[in-house]
C-alpha positions as CSV (number, residue, x, y, z in Angstrom):
1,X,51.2,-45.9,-0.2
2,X,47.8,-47.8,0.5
3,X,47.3,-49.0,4.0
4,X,47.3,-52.3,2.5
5,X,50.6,-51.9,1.1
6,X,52.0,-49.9,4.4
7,X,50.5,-53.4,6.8
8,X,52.3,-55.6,4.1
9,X,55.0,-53.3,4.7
10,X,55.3,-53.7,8.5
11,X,55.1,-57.5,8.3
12,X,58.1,-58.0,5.8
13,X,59.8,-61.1,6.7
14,X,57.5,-62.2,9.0
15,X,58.4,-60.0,11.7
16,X,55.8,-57.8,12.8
17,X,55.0,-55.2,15.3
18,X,55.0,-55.2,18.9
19,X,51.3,-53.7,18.9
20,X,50.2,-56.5,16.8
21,X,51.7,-59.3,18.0
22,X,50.7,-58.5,21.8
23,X,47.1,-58.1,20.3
24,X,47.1,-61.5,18.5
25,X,48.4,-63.0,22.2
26,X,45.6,-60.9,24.0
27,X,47.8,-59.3,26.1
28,X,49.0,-55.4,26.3
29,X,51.9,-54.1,24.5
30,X,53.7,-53.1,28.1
31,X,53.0,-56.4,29.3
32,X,54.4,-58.3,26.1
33,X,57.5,-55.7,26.3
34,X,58.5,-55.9,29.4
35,X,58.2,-59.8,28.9
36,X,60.9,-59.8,25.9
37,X,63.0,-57.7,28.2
38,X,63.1,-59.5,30.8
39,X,64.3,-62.4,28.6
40,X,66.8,-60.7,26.5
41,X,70.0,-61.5,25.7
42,X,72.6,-60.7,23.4
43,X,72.4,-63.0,19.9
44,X,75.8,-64.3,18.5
45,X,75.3,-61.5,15.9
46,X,75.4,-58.7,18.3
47,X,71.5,-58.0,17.9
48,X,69.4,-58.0,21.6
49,X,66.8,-61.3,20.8
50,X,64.1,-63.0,23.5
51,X,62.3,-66.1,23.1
52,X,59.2,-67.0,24.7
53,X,57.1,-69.9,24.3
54,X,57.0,-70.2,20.5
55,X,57.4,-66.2,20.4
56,X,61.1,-64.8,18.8
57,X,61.4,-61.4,19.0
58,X,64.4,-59.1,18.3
59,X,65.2,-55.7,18.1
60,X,65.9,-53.6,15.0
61,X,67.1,-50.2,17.1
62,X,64.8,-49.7,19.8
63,X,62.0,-51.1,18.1
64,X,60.8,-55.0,19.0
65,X,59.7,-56.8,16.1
66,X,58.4,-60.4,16.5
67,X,58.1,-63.6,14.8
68,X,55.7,-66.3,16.1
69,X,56.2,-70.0,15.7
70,X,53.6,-72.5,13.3
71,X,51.8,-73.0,16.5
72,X,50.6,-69.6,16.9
73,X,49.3,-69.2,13.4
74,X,50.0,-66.0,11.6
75,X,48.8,-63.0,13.1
């Protein structure tokens, strides 16, 4: 797999890394996680979510993955 393909690969859906997104809000990646967790709670679905202005995340196991609104632009 080409690194092209494996970043494609990470962003599927939209959602994409913790590292990334904290870097495309210029903050750290502890920072931005222990932000989500302090916001977290329980979706409808069973699945842990946060939201935080504009910024969804979720977790898929014990990774966060995030999705950022129209406002942010597209990391």
């Amino acid at each position: 797999m080409s690194a092209k393909q494996g970043e494609a690969h990470q962003a599927v859906g939209g959602w994409v890394p913790i590292d990334r997104a904290a870097a495309h809000l210029g903050m750290n990646v502890g920072a931005l996680r222990k932000t989500l967790e302090r916001r977290a709670v329980r979706a409808p679905d069973g699945v842990t979510e946060a939201s935080v202005d504009g910024v969804r995340a979720r977790k898929f196991g014990r990774i966060w993955r995030v999705r950022f609104s129209e406002a942010w632009g597209v990391p």
